[in-house]
C-alpha positions as a Markdown table, in Angstrom:
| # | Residue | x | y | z |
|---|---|---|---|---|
| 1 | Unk | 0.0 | 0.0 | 0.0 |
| 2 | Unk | 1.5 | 3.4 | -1.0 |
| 3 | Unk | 0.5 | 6.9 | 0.1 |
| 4 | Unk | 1.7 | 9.9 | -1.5 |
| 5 | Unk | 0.5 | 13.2 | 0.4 |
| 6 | Unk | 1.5 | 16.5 | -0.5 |
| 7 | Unk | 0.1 | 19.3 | 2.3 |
| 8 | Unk | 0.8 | 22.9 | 2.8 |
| 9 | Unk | -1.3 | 26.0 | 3.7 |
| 10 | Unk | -3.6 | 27.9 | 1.3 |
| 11 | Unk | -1.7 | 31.2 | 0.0 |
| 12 | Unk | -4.4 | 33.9 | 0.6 |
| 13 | Unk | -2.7 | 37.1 | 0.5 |
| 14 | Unk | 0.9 | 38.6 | -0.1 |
| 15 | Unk | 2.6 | 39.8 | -2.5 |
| 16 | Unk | 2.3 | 37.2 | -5.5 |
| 17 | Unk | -1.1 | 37.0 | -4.9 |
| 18 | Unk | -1.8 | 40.7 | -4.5 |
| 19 | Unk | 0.4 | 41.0 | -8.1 |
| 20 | Unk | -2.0 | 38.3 | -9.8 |
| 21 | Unk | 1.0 | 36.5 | -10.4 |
| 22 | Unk | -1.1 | 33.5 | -8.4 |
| 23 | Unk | -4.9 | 32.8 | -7.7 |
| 24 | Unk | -6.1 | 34.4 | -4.3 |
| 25 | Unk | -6.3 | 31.0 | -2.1 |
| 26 | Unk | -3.6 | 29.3 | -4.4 |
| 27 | Unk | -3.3 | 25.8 | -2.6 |
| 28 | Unk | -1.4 | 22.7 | -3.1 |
| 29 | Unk | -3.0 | 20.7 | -0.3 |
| 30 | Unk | -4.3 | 16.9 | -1.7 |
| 31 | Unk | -4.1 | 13.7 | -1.0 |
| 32 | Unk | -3.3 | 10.5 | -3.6 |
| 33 | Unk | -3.1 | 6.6 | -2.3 |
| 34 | Unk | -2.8 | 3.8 | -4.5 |
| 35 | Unk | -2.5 | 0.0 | -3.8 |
| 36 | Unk | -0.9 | -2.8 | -6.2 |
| 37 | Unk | -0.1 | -6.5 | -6.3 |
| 38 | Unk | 3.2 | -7.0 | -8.7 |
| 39 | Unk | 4.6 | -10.8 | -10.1 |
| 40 | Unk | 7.5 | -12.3 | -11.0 |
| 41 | Unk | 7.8 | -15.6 | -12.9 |
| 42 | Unk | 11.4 | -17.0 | -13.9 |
| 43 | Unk | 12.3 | -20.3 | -16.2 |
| 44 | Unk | 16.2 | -21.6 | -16.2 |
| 45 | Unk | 18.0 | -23.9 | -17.7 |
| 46 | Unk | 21.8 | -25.2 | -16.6 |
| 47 | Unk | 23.6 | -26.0 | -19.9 |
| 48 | Unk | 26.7 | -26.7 | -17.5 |
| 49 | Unk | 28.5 | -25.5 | -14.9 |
| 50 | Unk | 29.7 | -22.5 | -16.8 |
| 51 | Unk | 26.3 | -21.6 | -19.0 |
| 52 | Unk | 22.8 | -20.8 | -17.5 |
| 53 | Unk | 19.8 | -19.4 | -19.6 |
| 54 | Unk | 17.0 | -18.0 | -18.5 |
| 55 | Unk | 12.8 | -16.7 | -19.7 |
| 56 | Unk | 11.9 | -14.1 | -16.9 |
| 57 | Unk | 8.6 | -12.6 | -17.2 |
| 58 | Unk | 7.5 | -10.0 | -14.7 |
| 59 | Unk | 5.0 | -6.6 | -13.7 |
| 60 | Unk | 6.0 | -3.5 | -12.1 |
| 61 | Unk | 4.3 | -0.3 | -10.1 |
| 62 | Unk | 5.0 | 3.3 | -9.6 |
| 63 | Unk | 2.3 | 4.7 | -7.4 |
| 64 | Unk | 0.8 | 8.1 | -8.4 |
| 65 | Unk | 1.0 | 11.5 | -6.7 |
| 66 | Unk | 0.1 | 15.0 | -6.3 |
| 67 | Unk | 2.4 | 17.6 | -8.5 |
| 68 | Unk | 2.7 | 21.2 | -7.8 |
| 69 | Unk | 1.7 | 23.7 | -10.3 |
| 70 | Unk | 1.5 | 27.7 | -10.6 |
| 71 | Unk | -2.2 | 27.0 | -10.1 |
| 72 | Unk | -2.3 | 24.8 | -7.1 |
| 73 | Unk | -2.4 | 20.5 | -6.6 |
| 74 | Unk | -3.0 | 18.1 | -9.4 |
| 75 | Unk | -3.0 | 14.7 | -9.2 |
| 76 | Unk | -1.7 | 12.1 | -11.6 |
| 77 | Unk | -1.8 | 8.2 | -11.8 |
| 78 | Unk | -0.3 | 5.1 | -11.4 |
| 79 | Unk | 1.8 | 3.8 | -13.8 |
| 80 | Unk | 2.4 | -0.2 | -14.6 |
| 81 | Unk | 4.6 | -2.0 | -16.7 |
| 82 | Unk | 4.9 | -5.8 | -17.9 |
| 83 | Unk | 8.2 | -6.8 | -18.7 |
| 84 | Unk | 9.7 | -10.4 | -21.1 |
| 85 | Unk | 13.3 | -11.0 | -20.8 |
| 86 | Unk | 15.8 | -13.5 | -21.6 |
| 87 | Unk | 19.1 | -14.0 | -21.1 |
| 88 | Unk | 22.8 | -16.0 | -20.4 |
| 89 | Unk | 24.9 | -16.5 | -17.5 |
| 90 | Unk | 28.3 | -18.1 | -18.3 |
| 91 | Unk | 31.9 | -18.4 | -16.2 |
| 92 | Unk | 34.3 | -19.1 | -18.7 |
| 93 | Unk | 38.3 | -20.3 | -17.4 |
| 94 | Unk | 38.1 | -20.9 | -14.1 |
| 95 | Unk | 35.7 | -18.4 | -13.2 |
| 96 | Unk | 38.4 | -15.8 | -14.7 |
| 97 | Unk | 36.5 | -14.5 | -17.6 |
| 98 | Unk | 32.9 | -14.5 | -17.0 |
| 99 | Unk | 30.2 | -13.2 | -20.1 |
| 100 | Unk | 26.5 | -12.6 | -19.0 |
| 101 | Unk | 23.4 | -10.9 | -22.0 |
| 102 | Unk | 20.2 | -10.3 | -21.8 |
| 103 | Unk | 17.1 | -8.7 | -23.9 |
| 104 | Unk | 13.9 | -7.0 | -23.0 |
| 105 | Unk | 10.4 | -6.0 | -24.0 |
| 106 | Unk | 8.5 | -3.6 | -22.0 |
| 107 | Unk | 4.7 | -2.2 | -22.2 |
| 108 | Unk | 4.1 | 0.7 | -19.6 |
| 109 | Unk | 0.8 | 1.9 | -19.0 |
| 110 | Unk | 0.2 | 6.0 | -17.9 |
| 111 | Unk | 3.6 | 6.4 | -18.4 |
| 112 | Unk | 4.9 | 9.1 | -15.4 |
| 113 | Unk | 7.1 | 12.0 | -17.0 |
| 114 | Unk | 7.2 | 15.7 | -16.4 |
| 115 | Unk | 5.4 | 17.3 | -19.1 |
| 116 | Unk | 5.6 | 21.3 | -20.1 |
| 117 | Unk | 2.3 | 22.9 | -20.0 |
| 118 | Unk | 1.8 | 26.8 | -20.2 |
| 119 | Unk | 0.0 | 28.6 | -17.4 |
| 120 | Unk | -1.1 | 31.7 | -18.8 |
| 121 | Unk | -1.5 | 34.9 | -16.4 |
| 122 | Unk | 0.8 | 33.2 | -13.4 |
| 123 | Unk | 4.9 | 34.0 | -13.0 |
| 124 | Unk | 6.0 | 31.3 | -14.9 |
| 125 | Unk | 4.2 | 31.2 | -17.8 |
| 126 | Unk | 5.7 | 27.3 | -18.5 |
| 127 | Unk | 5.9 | 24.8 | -16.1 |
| 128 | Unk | 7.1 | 21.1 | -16.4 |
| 129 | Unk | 4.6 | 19.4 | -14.3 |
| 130 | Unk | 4.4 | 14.9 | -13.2 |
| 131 | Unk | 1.6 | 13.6 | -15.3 |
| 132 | Unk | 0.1 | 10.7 | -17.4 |
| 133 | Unk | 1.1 | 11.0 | -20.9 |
| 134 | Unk | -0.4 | 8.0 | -22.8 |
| 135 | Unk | 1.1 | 4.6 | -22.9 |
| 136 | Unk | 4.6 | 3.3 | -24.5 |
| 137 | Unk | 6.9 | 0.3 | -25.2 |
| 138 | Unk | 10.6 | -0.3 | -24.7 |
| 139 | Unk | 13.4 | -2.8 | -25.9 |
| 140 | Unk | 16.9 | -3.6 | -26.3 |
| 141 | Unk | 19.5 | -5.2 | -24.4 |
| 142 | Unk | 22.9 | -5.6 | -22.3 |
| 143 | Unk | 25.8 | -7.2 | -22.4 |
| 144 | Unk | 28.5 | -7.4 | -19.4 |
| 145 | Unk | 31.8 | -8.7 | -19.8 |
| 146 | Unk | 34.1 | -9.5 | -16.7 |
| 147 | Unk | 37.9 | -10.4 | -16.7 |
| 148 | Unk | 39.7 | -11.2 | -14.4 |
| 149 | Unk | 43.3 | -11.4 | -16.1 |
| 150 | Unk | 45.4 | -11.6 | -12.9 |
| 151 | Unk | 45.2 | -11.5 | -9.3 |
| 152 | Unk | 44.3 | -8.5 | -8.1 |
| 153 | Unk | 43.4 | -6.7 | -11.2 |
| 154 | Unk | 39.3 | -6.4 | -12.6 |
| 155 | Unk | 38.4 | -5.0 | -16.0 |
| 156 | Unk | 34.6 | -5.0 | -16.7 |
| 157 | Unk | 32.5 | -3.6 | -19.9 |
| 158 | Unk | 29.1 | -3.4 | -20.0 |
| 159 | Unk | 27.1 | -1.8 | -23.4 |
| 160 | Unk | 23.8 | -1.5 | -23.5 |
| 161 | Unk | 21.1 | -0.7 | -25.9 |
| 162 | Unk | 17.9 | 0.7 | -25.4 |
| 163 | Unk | 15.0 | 2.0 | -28.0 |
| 164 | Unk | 11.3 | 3.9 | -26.7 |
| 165 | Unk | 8.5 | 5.1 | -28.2 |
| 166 | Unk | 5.2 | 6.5 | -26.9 |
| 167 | Unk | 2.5 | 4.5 | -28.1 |
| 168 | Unk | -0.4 | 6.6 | -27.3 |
| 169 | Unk | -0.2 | 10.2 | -26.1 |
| 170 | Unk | -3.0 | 11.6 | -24.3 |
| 171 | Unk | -1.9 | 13.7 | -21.4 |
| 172 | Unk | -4.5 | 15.1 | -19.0 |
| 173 | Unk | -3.7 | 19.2 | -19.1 |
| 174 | Unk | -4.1 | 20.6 | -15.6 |
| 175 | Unk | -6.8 | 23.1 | -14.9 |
| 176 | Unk | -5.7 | 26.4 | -15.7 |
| 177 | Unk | -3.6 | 25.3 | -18.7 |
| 178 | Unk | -3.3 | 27.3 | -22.5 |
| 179 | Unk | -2.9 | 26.0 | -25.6 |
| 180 | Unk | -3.2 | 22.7 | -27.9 |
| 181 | Unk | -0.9 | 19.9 | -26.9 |
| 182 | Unk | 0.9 | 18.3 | -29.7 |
| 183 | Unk | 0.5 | 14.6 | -31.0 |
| 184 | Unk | 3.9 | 13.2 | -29.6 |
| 185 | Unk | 2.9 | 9.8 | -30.8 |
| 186 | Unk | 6.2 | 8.0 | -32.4 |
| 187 | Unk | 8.6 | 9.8 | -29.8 |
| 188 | Unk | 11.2 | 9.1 | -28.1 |
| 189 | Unk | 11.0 | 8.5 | -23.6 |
| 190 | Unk | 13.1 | 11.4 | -22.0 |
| 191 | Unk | 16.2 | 10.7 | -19.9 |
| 192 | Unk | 16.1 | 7.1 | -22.5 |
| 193 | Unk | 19.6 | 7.7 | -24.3 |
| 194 | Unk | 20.0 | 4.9 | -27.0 |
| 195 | Unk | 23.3 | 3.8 | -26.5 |
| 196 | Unk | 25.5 | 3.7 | -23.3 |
| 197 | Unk | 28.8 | 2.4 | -22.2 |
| 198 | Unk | 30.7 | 1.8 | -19.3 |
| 199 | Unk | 34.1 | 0.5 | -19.1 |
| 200 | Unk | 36.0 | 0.2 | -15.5 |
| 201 | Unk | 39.1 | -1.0 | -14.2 |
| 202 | Unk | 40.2 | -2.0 | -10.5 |
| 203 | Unk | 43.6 | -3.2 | -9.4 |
| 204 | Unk | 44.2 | -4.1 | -5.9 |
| 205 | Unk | 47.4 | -3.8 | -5.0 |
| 206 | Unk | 48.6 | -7.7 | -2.8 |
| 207 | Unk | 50.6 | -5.9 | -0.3 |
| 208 | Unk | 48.8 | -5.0 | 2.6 |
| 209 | Unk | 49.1 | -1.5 | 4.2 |
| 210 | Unk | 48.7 | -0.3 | 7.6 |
| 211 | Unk | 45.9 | -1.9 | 9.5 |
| 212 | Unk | 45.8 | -5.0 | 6.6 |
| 213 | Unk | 44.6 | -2.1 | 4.2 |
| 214 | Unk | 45.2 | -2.6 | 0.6 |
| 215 | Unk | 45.6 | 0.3 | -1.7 |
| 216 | Unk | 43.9 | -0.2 | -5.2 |
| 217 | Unk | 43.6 | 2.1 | -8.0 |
| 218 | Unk | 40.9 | 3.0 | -10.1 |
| 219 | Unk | 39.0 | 4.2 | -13.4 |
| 220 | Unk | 36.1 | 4.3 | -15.0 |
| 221 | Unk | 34.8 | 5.5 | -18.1 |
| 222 | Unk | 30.7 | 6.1 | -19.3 |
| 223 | Unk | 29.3 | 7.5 | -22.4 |
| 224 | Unk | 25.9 | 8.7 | -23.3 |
| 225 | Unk | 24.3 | 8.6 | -26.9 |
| 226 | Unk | 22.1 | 11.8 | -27.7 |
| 227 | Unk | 18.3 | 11.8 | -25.3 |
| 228 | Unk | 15.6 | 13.9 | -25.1 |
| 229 | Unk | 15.6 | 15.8 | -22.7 |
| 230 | Unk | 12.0 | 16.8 | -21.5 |
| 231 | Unk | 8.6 | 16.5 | -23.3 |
| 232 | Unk | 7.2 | 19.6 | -24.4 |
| 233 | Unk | 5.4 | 21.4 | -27.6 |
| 234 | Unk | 9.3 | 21.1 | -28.8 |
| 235 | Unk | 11.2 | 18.2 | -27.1 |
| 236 | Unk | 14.8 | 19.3 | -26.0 |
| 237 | Unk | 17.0 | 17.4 | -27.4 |
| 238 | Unk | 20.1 | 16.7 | -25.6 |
| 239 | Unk | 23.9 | 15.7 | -26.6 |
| 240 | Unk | 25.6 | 12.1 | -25.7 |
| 241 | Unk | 28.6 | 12.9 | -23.5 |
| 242 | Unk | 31.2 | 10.8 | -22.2 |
């Protein structure tokens, strides 16, 4: 069972009020709960010692809320996902090299992501507020490679792959709201870049320090394929970076 309150005193005077920058009695007070069973089924198969495979099949939950706006409370709703994935596990020379995959397919339903709206007549004209937008589907998949080429020393690579689209777009504009929201059917999930990397390497040095600690060194390196950003009228389109 999950409660989301959001609670604070009516606004009914001072100065943004008295400019008409906000309503006279602006207030954010409400109150959301929600309440959700979620499963997880699993299938595996030992091919050997070294090589596992594995069917996983499984729901998920993200209870609504209550968002601020330059209007006062709104409330938005759950969101729920069902999720397929399959998959390897292997340890490959003596547990020294070690090569573990996977792929996904993902439905959400009232998919939860801060949308821009405009607020006409208020002090911020825009505001990204939580909301429902509609319904969409991910895919793709990961693959993590583990060495371990000498005592002491850990190199690891993981890539992963990732591809959204929104399905059905039908977000709920918030009272007080201007303008014609856009079709964003066919787009992209913010925050969802397409491509990502991380490669890291650990030694640990076999001498012991003071204490019995062991010094180790360290790096790591992540990139970022290009992501949108935010959803709006014009989604923002952001960079890759590494």
């Amino acid at each position: 069972y999950d409660l989301d309150d959001l609670s604070q005193q009516p606004i009914s005077s001072g100065q943004l009020v008295q400019a008409s920058l906000l309503p006279a009695g602006y207030n954010v007070a409400d109150t959301a709960s929600f309440n959700s069973i979620t499963t997880r089924a699993a299938v595996g198969y030992d091919w050997s010692d070294d090589l596992k495979t594995y069917v996983a099949f499984s729901t998920g939950y993200r209870p609504g809320g209550v968002a601020d706006t330059p209007i006062g409370a709104f409330n938005f709703d759950r969101e729920t996902t069902q999720n397929y994935e399959v998959g390897l596990r292997s340890s490959l020379f003596d547990d020294r090299l070690s090569i573990n995959a996977s792929a996904y397919y993902t439905r959400i339903k009232d998919i939860q992501v801060p949308f821009v709206f405009t607020f006409p007549g208020t002090l911020f004209g825009t505001s990204a507020v939580q909301t429902n937008v509609g319904d969409a589907e991910s895919y793709g998949g990961e693959v993590t490679v583990t060495a371990l080429p000498s005592d002491g020393l850990a190199l690891v690579a993981n890539m992963g792959l990732s591809f959204t689209e929104i399905t059905r777009f039908a977000p709920p504009a918030p009272p007080g709201t201007f303008g014609d929201v856009p079709d964003l059917t066919g787009s992209d999930l913010p925050n969802a870049p397409e491509f990502t990397l991380t490669l890291t390497g650990d030694y640990e040095f076999p001498r012991e320090g003071i204490g019995g600690a062991r010094p180790f060194v360290r790096a790591d390196y992540n990139l970022r394929s290009d992501f949108v950003g935010s959803l709006s009228a014009s989604p923002t389109e952001l960079d890759g970076y590494d």
